[in-house]
C-alpha positions, -999 to 999 in steps of 0.1 A, spaced: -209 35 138 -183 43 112 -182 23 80 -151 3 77 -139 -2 40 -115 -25 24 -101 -14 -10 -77 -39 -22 -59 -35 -57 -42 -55 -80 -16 -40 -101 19 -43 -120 34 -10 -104 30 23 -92 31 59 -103 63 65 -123 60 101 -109 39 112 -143 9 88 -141 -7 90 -104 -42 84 -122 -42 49 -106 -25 60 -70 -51 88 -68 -83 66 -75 -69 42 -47 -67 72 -22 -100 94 -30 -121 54 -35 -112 51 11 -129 85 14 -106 89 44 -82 120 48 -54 99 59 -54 65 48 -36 31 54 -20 16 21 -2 -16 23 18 -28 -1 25 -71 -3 53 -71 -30 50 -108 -35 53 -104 -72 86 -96 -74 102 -118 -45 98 -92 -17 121 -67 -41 137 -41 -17 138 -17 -46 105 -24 -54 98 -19 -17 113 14 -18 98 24 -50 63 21 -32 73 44 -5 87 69 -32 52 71 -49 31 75 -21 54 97 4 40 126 -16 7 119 -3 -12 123 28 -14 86 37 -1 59 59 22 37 37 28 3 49 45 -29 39 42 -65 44 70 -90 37 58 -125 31 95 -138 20 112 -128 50 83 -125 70 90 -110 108 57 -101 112 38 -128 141 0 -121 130 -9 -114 99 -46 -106 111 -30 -80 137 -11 -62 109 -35 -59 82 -62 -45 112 -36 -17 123 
């Protein structure tokens, strides 16, 4: 039976393209090849930018970005999502 493991990270942005330090310690800590990131951007209201700026960092990498919208929430389950 495979280990499951939760990383969950609180910070006040990501990469600015120069310093992935931070991105790349979240990725290597799952010890997965591909792994499920999911950004809440509740900070900043939801931010579409800031959205968008997540996707930009972490494109680059072999992962499975995600994001979950709390202000205009669509999605049904919570539980469901986070699980996926």
């Amino acid at each position: 039976m495979e280990t499951q493991r939760t990383i969950v990270l609180l910070s006040g942005g990501f990469s600015d393209g120069e310093n992935t330090d931070q991105d790349v310690f979240l990725l290597e800590s799952s010890m997965r090849r591909k792994p499920r990131v999911c950004f809440i951007p509740t900070a900043s209201g939801d931010s579409r930018a800031y959205i968008e700026r997540f996707y930009t960092a972490f494109k680059r990498y072999s992962c499975i970005p995600a994001h979950l919208e709390l202000f205009r929430r669509t999605e049904p389950n919570l539980e469901e999502f986070i699980r996926r």
